[in-house]
N, C-alpha and C positions, 0 to 999 in steps of 0.2 A: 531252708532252715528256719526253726520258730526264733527268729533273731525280733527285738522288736525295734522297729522300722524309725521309731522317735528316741534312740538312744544309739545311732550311729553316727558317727563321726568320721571326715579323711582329714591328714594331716600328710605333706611330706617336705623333704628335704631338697634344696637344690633342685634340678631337675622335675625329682618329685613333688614337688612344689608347686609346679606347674601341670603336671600330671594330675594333683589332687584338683586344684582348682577346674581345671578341663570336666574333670569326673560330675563335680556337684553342680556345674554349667552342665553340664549332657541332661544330668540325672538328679535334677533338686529333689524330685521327690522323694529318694534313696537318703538322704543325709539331714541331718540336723543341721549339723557344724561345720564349716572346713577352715583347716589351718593351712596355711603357706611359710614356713621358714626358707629364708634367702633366695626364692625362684624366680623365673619369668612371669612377667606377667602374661595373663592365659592369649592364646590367641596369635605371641608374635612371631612365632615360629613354624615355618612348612617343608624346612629342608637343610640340611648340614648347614649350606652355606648363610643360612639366613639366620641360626642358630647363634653366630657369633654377635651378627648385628641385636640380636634380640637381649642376650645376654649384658650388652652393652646399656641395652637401654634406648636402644635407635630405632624400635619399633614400635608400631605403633596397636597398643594392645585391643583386643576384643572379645567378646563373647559370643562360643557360639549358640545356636538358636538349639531349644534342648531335645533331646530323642522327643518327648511326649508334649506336644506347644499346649497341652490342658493341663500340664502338672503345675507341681506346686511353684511358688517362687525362689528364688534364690536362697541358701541357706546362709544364716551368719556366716563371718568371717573373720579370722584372725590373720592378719598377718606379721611378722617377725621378720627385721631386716637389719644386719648390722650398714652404719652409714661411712663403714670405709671398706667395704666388701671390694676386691679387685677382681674378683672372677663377675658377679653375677651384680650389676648396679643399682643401687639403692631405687635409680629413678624407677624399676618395675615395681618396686611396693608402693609407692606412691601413683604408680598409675593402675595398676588393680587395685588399692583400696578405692580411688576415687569413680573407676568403673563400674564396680561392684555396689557403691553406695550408689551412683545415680542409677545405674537397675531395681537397686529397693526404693527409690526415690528419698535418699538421706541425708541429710543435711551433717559436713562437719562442725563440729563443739569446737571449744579455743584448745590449741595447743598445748598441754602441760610436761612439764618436765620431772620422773620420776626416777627417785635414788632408793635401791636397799641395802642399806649398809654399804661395802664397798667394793662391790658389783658394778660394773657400769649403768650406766645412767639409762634412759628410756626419754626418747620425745613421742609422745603419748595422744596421738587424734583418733578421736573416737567422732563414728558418723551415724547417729540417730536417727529414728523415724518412732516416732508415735511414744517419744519417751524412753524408748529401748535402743540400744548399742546393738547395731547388726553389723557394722565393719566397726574394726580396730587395727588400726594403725602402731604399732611398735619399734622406732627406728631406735636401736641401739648403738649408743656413742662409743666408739672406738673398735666395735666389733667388725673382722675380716670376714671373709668366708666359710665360716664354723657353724657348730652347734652352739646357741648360748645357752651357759651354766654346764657343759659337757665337760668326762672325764678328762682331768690331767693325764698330758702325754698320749693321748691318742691323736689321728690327724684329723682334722676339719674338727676339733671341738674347742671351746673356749673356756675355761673354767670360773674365769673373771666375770662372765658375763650373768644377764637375771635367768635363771632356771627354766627355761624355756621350755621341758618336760611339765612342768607344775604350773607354767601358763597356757600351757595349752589344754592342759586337762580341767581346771578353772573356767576357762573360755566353754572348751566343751561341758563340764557338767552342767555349768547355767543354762545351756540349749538343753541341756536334758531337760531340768528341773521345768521350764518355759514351755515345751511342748506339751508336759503332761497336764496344764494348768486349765 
């Protein structure tokens, strides 16, 4: 398809979270951007039973080597993780953002803590290289295992939380705008 190749983006949820991440490790060339809302981190999981440990947070994550070892390098990253999540543990966003930054060779910024109105909160580490944000870090306070800023009354969504739709497409348009540059 005439799709153009520096305006693609994966993002998923839970599981697919982990999925996405997998994908643009296989296939950095294929993506610009990738987002992870509340998954595992890539790598820690091979089979039902290890599923649970991963989930937990008790494994230990990695990246694998990618279909084409001449392609590009890793594409940004976003990740989003409420930090009272009881299915899927905070500790995976913290250990794929900091996997993912040291595959770009980046270094994290100081920690900052962001409020929009009265939305939950955001602890905010972003991991640089050359002046630019390639992983972000987004731990939101108080949020379970949902969608943040999702519809009221559906299940897995959180309404209280920052609009996780509108940050990830932010996240991703800046990789737009940065590729064509």
């Amino acid at each position: 398809q005439p799709v153009d190749p520096a305006r693609v983006a994966v993002a998923g949820l839970s599981g697919g979270a982990g999925m996405a991440a997998l994908m643009a490790a296989l296939y950095p060339q294929r993506f610009c951007a990738v987002a992870m809302h509340s998954g595992p981190a890539p790598g820690t999981a091979d089979s039902a039973a290890s599923a649970i440990a991963a989930m937990q947070g008790r494994r230990a994550a990695r990246l694998p080597d990618p279909v084409d070892p001449a392609s590009a390098a890793l594409p940004p990253l976003l990740v989003l993780h409420g930090n009272v999540d009881g299915v899927v543990s905070v500790r995976n966003a913290v250990a794929t953002a900091r996997l993912w930054a040291e595959a770009l060779g980046a270094r994290p910024g100081p920690e900052r803590v962001q409020q929009r109105g009265r939305r939950h909160a955001m602890r905010v580490t972003e991991f640089k290289t050359r002046g630019h944000a390639v992983v972000v870090l987004r731990e939101v306070l108080g949020l379970g295992h949902a969608w943040s800023g999702g519809a009221a009354r559906q299940p897995y969504s959180d309404p209280a939380g920052p609009d996780a739709s509108a940050l990830i497409w932010a996240f991703a348009a800046r990789q737009f705008d940065r590729r064509r540059l």
